[in-house]
MMTF fields as JSON, N, C-alpha, C and O atoms, coordinates in Angstrom:
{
  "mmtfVersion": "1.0.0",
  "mmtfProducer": "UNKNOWN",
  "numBonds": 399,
  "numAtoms": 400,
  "numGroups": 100,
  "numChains": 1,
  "numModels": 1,
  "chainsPerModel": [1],
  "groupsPerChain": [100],
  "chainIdList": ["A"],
  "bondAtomList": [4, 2, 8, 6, 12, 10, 16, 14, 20, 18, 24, 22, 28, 26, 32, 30, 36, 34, 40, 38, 44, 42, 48, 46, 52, 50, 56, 54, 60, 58, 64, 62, 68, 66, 72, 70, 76, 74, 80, 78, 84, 82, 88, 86, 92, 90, 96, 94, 100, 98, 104, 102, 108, 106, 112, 110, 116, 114, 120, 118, 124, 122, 128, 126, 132, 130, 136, 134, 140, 138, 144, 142, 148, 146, 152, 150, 156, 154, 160, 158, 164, 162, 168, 166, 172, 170, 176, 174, 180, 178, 184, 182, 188, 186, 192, 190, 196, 194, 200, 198, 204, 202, 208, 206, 212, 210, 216, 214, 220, 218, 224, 222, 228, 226, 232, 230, 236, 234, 240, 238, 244, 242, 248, 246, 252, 250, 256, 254, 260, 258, 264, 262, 268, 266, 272, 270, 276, 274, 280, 278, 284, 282, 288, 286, 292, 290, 296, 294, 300, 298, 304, 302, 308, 306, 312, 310, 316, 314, 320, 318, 324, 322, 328, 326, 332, 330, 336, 334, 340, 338, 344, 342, 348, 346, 352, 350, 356, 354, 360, 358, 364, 362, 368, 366, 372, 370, 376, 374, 380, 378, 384, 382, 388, 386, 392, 390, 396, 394],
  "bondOrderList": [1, 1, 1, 1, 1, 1, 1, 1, 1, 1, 1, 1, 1, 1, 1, 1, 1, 1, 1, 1, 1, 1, 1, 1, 1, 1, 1, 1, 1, 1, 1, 1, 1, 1, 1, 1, 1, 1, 1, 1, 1, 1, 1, 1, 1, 1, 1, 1, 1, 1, 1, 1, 1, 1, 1, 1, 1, 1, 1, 1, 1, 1, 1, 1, 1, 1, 1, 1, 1, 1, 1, 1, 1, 1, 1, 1, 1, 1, 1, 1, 1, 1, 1, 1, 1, 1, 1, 1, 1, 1, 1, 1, 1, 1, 1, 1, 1, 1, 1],
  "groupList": [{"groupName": "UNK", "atomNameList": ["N", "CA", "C", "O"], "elementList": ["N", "C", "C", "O"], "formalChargeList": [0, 0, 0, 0], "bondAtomList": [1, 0, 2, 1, 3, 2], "bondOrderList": [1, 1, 2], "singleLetterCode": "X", "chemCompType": "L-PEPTIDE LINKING"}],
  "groupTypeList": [0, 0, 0, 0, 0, 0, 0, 0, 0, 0, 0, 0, 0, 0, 0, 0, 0, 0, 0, 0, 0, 0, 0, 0, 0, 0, 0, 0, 0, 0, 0, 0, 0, 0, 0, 0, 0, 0, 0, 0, 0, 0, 0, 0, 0, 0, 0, 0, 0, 0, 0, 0, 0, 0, 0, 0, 0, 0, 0, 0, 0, 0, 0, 0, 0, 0, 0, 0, 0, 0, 0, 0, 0, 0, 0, 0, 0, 0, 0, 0, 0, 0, 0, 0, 0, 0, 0, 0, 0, 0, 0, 0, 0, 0, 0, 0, 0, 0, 0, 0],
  "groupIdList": [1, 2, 3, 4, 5, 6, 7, 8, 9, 10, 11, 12, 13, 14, 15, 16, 17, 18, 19, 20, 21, 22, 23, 24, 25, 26, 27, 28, 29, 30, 31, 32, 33, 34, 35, 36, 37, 38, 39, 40, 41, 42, 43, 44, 45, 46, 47, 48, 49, 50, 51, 52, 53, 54, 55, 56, 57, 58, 59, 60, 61, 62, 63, 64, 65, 66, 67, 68, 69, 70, 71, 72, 73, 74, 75, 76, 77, 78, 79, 80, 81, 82, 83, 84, 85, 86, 87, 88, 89, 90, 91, 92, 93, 94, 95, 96, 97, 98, 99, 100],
  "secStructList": [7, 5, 7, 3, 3, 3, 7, 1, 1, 1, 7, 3, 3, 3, 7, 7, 5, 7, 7, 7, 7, 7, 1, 1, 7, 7, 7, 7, 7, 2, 2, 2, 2, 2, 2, 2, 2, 2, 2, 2, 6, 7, 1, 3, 3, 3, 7, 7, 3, 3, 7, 6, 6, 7, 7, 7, 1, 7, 7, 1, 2, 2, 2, 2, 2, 2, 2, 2, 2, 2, 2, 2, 2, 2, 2, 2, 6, 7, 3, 3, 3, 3, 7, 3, 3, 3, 7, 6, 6, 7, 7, 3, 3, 2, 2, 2, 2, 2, 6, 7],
  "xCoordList": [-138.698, -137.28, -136.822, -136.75, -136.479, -135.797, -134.5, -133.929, -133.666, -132.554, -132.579, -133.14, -131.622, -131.106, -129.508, -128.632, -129.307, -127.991, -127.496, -128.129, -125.985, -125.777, -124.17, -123.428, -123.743, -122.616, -121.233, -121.337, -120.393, -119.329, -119.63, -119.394, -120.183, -120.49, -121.336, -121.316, -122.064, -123.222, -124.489, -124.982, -124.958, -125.936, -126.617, -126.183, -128.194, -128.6, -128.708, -128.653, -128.829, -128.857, -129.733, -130.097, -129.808, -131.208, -131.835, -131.177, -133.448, -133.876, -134.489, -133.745, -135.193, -135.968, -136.398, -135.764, -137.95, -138.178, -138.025, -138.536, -136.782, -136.421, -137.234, -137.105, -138.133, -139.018, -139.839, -139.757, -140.988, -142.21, -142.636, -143.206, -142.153, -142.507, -143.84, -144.667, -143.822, -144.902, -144.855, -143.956, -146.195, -146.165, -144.791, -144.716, -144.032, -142.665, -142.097, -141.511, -142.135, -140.54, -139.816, -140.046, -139.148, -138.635, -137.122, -136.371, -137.462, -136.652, -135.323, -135.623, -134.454, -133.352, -132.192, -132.197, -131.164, -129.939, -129.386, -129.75, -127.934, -126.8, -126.879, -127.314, -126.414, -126.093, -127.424, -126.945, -128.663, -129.156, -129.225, -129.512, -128.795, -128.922, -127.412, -127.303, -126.011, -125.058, -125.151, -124.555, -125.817, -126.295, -126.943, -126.694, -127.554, -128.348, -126.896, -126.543, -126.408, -125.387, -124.348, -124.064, -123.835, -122.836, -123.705, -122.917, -125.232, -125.658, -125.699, -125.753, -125.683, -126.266, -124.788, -124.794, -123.645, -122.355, -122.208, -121.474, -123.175, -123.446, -121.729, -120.89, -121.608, -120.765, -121.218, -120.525, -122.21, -122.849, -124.216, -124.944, -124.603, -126.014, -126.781, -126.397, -127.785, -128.927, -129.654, -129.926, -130.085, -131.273, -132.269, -131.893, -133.511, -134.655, -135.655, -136.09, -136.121, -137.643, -138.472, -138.12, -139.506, -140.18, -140.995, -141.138, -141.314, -141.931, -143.701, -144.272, -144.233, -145.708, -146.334, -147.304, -146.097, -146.646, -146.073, -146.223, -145.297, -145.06, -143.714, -143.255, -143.26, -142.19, -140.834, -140.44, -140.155, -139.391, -137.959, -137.099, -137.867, -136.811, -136.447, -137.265, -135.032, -134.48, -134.576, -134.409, -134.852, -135.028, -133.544, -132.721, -133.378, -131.894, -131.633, -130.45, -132.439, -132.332, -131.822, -131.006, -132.628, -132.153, -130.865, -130.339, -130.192, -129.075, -128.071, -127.055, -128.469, -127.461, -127.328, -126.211, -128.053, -128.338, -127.589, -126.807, -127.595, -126.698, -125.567, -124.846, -124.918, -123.542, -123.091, -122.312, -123.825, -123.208, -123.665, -122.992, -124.629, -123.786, -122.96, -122.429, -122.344, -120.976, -120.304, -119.853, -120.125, -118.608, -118.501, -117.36, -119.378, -119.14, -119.278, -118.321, -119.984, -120.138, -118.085, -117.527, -117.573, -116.235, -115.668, -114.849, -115.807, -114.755, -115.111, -114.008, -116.26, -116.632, -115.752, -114.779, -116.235, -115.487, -116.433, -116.095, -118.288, -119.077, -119.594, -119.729, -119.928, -120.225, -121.625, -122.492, -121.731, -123.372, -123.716, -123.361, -124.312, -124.551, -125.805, -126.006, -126.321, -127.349, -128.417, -128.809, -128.652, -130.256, -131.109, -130.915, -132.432, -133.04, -134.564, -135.232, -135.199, -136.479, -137.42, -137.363, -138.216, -139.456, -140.438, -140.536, -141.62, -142.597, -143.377, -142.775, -144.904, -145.653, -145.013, -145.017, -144.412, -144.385, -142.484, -141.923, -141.847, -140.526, -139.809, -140.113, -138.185, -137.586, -136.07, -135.324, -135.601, -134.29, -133.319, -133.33, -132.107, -131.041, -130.018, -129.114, -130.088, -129.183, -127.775, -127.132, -126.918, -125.414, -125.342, -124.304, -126.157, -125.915, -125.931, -124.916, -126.986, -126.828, -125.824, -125.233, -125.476, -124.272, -123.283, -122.482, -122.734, -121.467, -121.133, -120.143, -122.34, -122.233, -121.402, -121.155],
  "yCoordList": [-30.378, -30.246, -28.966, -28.825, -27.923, -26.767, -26.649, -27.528, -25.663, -25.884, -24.184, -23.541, -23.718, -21.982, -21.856, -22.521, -21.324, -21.134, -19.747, -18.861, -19.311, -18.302, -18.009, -18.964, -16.662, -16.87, -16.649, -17.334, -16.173, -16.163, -15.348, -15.744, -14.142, -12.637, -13.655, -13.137, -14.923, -15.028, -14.217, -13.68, -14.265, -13.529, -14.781, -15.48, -14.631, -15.7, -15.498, -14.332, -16.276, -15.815, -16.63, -16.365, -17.563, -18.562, -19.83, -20.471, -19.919, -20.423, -21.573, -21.465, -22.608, -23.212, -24.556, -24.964, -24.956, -26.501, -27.351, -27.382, -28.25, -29.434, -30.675, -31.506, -30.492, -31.803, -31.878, -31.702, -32.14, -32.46, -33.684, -34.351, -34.155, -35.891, -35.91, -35.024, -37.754, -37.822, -37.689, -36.983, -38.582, -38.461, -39.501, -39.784, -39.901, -40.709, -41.146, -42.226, -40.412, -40.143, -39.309, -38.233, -39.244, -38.161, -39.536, -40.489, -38.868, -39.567, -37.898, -36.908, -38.071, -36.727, -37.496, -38.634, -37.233, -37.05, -36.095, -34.965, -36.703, -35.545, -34.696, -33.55, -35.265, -34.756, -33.96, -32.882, -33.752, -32.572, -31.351, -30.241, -31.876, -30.471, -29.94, -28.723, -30.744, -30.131, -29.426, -28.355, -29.651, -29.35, -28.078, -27.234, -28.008, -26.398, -25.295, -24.161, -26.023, -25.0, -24.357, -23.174, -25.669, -25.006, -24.349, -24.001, -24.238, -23.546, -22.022, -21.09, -21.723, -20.713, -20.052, -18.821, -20.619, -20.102, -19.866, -19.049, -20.876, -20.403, -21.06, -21.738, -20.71, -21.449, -21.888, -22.828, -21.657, -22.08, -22.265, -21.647, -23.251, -23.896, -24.584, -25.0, -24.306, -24.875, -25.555, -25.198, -26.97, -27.665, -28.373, -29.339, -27.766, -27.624, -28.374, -28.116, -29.519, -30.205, -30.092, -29.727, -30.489, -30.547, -32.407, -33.249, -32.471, -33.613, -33.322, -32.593, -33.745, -33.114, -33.908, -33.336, -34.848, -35.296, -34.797, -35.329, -33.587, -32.929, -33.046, -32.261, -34.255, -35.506, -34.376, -34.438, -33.365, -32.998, -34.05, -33.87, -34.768, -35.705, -36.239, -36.805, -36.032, -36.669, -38.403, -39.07, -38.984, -40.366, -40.452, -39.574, -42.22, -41.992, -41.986, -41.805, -42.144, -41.645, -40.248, -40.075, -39.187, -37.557, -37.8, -36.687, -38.48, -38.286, -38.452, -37.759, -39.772, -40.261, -39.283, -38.823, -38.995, -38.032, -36.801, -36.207, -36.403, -35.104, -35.199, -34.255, -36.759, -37.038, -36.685, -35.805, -37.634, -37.916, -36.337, -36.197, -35.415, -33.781, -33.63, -33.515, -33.543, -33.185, -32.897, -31.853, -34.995, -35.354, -35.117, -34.832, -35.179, -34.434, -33.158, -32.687, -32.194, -31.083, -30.575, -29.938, -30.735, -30.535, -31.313, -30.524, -32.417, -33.074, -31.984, -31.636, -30.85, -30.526, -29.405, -29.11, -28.612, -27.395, -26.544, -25.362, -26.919, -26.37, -26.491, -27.63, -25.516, -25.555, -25.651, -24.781, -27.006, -26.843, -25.998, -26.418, -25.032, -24.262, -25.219, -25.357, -25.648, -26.589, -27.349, -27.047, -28.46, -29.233, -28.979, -29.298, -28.219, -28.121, -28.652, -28.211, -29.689, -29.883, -29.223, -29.308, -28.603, -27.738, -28.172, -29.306, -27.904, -28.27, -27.37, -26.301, -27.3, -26.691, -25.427, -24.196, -26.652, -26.263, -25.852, -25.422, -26.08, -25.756, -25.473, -24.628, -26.292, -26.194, -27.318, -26.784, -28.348, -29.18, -29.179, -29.323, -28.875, -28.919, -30.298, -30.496, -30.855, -32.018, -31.775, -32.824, -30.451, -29.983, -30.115, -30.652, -29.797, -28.809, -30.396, -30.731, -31.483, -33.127, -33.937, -34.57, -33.97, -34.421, -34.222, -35.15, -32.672, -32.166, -32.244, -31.716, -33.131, -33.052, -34.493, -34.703],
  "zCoordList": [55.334, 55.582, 54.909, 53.688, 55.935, 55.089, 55.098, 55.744, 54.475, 54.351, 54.053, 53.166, 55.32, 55.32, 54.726, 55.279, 54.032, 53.497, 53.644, 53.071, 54.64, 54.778, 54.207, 53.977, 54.015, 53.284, 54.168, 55.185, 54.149, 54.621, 55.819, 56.96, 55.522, 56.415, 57.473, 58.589, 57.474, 58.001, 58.115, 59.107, 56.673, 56.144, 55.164, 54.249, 56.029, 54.933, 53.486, 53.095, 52.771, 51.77, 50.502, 49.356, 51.28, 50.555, 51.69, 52.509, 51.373, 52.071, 51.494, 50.52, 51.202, 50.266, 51.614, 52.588, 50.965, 51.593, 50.325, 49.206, 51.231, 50.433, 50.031, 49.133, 51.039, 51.327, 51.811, 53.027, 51.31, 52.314, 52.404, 51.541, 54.185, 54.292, 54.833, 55.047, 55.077, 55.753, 56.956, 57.411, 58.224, 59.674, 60.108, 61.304, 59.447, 60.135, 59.066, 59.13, 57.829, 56.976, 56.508, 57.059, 55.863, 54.733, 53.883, 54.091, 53.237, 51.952, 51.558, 50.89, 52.001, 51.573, 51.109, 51.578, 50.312, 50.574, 50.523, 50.197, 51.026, 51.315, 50.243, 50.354, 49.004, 47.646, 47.565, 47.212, 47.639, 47.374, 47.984, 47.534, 49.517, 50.39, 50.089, 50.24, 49.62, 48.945, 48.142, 48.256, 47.143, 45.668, 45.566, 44.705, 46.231, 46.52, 47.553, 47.231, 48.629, 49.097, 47.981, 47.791, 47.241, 46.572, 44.88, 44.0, 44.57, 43.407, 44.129, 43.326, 45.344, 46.218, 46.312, 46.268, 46.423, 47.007, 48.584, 49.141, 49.22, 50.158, 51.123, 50.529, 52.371, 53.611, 54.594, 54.981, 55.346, 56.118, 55.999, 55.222, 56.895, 56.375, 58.356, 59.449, 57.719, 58.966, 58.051, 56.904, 58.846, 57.976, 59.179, 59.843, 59.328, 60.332, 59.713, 58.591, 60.586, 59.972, 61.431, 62.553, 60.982, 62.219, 62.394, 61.508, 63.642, 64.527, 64.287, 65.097, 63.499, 63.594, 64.696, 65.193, 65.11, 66.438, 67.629, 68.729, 67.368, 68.747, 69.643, 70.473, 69.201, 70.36, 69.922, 68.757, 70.883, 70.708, 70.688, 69.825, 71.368, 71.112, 69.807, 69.082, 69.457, 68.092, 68.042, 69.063, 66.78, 66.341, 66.555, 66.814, 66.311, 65.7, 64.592, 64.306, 63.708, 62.69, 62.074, 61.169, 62.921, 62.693, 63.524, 63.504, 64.121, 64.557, 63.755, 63.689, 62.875, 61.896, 60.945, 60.711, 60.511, 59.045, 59.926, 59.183, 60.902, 61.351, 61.4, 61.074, 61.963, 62.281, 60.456, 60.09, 59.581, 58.734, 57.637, 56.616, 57.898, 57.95, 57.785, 56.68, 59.137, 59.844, 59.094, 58.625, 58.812, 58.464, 56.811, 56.448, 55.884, 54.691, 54.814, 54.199, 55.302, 55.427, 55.967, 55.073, 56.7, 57.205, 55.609, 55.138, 54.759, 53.758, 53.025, 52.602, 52.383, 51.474, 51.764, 51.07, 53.116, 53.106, 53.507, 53.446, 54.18, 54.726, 55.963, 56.412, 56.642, 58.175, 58.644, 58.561, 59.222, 59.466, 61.11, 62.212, 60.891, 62.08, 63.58, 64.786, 61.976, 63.49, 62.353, 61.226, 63.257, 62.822, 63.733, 64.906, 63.221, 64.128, 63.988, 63.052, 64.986, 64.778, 65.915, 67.142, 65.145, 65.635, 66.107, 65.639, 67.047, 66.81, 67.3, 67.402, 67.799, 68.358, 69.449, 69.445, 70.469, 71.733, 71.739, 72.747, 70.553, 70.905, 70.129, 69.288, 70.145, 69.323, 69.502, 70.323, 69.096, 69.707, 68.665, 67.442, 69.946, 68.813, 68.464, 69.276, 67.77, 67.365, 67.554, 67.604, 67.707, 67.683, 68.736, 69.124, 69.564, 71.004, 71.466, 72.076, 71.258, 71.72, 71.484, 72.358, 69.808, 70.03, 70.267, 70.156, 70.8, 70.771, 72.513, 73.02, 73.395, 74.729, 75.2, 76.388]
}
């Protein structure tokens, strides 16, 4: 699980992996991928994991954890630009799904 932090200009400005799960978990919270935006000063943020079995389609799980992004990310006062999971053959966006 990485986490890109860019600043006002939209200029990144820190990158770090938060997490390394297994083949069907990850253990995150909110409060740490907060925790690093606001040590960074960052405003905007992308946070990208990848599917190692390939399955570009989001769980609902990565859905929840995006919704609920969002909605602290907007209480805090930060903009999430996108979740994105990767894999081999691609790339899916969780914003671009739920914002349809």
């Amino acid at each position: 699980f990485i986490l890109v932090v860019l600043n006002r200009k939209m200029r990144i400005i820190f990158e770090k992996t938060l997490y390394i799960g297994t083949e069907s978990a990850l253990s995150l919270s909110l409060k740490e991928i907060f925790r690093e935006i606001l040590l960074e000063k960052g405003y905007y943020f992308y946070v990208i994991h990848n599917h190692p079995n390939g399955n570009l389609i989001a769980s609902i799980e990565d859905e929840i954890f995006t919704e609920e992004l969002i909605l602290y990310s907007r209480k805090i006062g930060f903009h999430l630009l996108d979740h994105l999971i990767i894999t081999q053959s691609g790339y899916y966006s969780l914003l671009n799904k739920l914002e349809k």
